[in-house]
N, C-alpha and C positions, 0 to 999 in steps of 0.2 A: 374762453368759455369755462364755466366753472364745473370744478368736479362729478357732478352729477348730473348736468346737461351733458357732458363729455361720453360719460358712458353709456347714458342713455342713445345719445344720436350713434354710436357704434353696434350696441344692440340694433338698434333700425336698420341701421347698413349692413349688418350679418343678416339680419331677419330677411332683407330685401333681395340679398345674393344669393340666399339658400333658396326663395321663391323665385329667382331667375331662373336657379338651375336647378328647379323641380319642375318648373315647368317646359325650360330647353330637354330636359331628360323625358317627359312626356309625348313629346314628338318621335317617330320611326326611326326617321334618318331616311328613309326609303324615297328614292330618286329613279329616272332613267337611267343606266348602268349603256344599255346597248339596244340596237335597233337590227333584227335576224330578217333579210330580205328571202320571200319565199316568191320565186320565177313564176309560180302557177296564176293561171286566172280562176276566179269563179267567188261566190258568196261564203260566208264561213260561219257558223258557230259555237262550238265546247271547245276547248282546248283542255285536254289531259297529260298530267305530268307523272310521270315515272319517276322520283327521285332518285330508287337504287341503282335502277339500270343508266340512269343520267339520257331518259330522253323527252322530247316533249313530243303528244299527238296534237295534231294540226289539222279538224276538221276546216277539209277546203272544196266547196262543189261539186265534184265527183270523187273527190279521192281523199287519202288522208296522209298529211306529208308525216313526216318523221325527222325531228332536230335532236341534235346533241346540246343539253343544258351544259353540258363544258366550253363548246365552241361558238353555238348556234347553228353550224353545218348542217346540211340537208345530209341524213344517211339511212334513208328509204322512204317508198311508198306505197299506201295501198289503194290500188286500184280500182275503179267499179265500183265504187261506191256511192250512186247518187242521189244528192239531195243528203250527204249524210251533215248529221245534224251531231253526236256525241259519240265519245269511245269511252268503253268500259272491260279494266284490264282485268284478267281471272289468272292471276300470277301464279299460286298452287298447281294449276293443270296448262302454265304456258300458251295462253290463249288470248285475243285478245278479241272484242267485241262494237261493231258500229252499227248507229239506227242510223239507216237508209231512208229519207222521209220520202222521195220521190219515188219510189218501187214496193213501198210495204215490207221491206225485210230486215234482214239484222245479217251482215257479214260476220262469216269467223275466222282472227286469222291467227299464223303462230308466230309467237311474239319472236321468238328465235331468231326466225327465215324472214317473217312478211307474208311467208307464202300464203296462200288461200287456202281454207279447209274446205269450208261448205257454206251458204246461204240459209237462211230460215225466214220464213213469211213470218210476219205479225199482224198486228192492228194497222188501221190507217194514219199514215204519215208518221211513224214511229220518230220521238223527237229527244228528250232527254235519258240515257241509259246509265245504269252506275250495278255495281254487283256488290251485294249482299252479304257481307261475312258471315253472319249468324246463320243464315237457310242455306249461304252456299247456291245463290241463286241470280241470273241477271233480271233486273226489271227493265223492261223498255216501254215508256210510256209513250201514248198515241194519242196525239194532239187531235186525229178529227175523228176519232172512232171515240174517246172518252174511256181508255181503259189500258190498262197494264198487261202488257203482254212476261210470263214469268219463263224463262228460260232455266233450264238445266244443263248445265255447263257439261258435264258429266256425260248427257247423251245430244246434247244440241238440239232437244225438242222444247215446245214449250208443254209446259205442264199445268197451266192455269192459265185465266183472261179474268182479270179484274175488275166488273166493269166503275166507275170513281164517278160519275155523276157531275161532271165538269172537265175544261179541257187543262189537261194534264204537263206541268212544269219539271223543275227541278226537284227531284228523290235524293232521300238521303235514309242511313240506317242507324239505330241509338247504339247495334252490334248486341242486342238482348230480345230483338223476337217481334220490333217495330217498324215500322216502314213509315218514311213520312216524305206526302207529296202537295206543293203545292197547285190549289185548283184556281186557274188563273181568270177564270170566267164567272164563279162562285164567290174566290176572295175567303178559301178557308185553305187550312192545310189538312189533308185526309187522312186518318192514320188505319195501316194496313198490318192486321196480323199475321208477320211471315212463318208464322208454322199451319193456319189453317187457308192463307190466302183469303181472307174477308176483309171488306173493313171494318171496322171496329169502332170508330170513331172521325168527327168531323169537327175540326178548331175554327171558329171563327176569328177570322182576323180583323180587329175592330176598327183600325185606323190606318189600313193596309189598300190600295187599287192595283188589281190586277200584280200578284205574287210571280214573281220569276225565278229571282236567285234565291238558293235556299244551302244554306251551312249548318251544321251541328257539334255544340259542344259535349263532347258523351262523356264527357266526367261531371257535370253538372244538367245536363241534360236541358238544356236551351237553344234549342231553334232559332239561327240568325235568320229574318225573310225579307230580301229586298221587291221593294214592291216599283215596277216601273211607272202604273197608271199613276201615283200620283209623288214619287220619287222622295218616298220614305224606308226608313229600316225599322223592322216591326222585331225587337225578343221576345221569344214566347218561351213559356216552359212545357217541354213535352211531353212529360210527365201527366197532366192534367186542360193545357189551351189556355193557360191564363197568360195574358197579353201583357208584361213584365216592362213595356219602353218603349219607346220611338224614337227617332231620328230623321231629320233631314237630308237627307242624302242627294244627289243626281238623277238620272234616266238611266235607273240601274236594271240590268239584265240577267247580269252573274254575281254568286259571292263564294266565300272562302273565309276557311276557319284557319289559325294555327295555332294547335292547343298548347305549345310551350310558350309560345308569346302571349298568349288569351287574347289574341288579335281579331278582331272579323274587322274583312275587305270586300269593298261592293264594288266592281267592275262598272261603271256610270258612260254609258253610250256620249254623252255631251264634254265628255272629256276628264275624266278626275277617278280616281281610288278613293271612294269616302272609307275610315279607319275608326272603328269603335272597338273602346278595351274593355274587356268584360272583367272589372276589380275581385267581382265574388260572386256568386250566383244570383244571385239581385241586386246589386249595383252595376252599371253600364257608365262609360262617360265617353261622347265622343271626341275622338284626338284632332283629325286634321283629315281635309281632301287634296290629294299627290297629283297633281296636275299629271295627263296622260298625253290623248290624244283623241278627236272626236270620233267616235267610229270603234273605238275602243271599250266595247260593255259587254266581253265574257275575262273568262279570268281563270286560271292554273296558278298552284299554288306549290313550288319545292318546298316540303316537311322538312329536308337538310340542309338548307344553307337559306332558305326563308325567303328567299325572290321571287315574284309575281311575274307573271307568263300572260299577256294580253295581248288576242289578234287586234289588228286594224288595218285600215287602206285608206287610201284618198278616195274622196268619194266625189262625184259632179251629178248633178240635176240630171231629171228624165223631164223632156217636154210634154205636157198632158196632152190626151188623144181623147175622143171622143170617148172608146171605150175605156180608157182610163183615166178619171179627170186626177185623180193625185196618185202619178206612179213613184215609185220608189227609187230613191237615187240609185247609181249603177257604179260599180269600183271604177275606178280608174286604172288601166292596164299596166301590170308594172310596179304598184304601187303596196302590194300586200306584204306585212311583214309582221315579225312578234316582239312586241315591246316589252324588254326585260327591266323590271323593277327591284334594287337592291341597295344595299351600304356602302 
């Protein structure tokens, strides 16, 4: 080969190598690591991760288990909680917070003990909760009443009812005085001003069905919104509601930010982690979907060591009945556990 075809075909082969391992370097790496068997029966959704304390909450049925992110071990529970649906941790006053969907309240317990403090009534069917850094306030949103119930940690009352004009998803906070909720009936995200409790504003989401998971990057201020009706991811910028990307993702239910990776992760019920990197504040590209497990569409997120936290169970058919012609499958006894996703 003569001298200039020589170096030419070597630049190709560097050129080609360096495009292998830009794009192997573009993948997570993120896999199954371990599978944490939890003994209890009953239906599940939020799972919340403590990463300082190292433990995960395990909305389960009536109760909410308690793992260790070091072991996976079971090392408490709380009780009497049913139908509960999310836990929200109030770390500063030791406290920790679950919506009850079946009983209309919100448990409060101490993070320390487990023990029980007190109950608090809300809206109906209280479902998604998260607490507030900037107000220093819990939101627990009620799926069939359409409204925010605003808790005061401080005295355990509530001090507001929101009402949002649609039934009420995953919340999240910018930490500057916003509240942002997806309305899963309407197909916008709401936004609530947490110093006067109004809303303020209402984002259309254009290419979005039926909003569930909802993440936020508060250094750029972009709203990841996995939407399950039609199993797309929608960025929006929060700032203003302009509808910034899309993505095809699963039959997503939950998502998750992590602002040192610039990762968003959609928790997808039909079995996969879809993974979009956010390059800059308006560029997005998406990386790859992490095979899971079916059954598997909330999602925790460790800030410290970067592992994904997802319920599931086996699940078998319900035979339709008169009064129910499409029932809902039922767990399989035995079978509930938390799938930890890592390097």
């Amino acid at each position: 080969m003569p001298a200039p075809q020589k170096i030419k075909a070597i630049a190709l082969f560097a050129a080609t190598l360096l495009s292998v391992s830009a794009f192997a370097q573009s993948k997570t790496g993120l896999h199954i690591l371990k599978k944490h068997p939890i003994k209890s029966n009953g239906g599940w959704d939020y799972v919340t991760v403590d990463a300082e304390a190292k433990k995960i909450y395990v909305s389960h049925g009536t109760q909410v288990n308690i793992l260790s992110t070091a072991t996976g071990d079971s090392i408490g529970v709380i009780p009497n909680t049913p139908g509960v649906h999310g836990i929200a941790l109030v770390k500063p006053l030791g406290k920790g917070y679950t919506s009850n969907g079946r009983d209309n309240s919100c448990t409060v317990f101490d993070l320390a003990t487990n023990a029980l403090i007190t109950k608090i009534t809300v809206g109906t069917n209280p479902d998604a909760i998260f607490y507030d850094d900037f107000s220093k306030k819990v939101y627990a949103f009620n799926g069939r009443s359409s409204d925010a119930s605003v808790i005061d940690p401080a005295t355990d009352k509530v001090v507001a009812t929101i009402p949002l004009g649609g039934k009420p998803e995953t919340g999240v906070s910018d930490g500057k005085g916003k509240v942002f909720v997806n309305s899963e009936t309407t197909n916008e995200v709401v936004v609530i001003n947490a110093k006067t409790y109004k809303v303020e504003a209402r984002y259309k989401i254009n290419d979005g069905d039926e909003p569930s998971g909802l993440a936020i990057d508060r250094a750029t201020n972009r709203l990841f919104i996995g939407c399950g009706g039609n199993a797309t991811l929608v960025v929006m910028d929060a700032t203003n509601g302009k509808n910034l990307a899309k993505f095809k993702i699963g039959d997503c239910d939950g998502a998750a930010f992590d602002p040192a990776l610039k990762l968003a992760y959609t928790s997808n019920g039909d079995g996969s982690v879809s993974v979009i990197r956010e390059v800059n504040a308006n560029k997005f590209e998406f990386v790859e979907n992490i095979p899971t497990e079916k059954s598997a569409r909330t999602i925790g997120i460790d800030l410290l060591t970067h592992h994904l936290f997802l319920p599931a169970g086996q699940m078998e058919a319900v035979a339709p009945t008169a009064e129910n012609a499409k029932p809902r499958p039922k767990l399989v006894p035995g079978t509930f556990h938390i799938i930890e996703l890592g390097k």
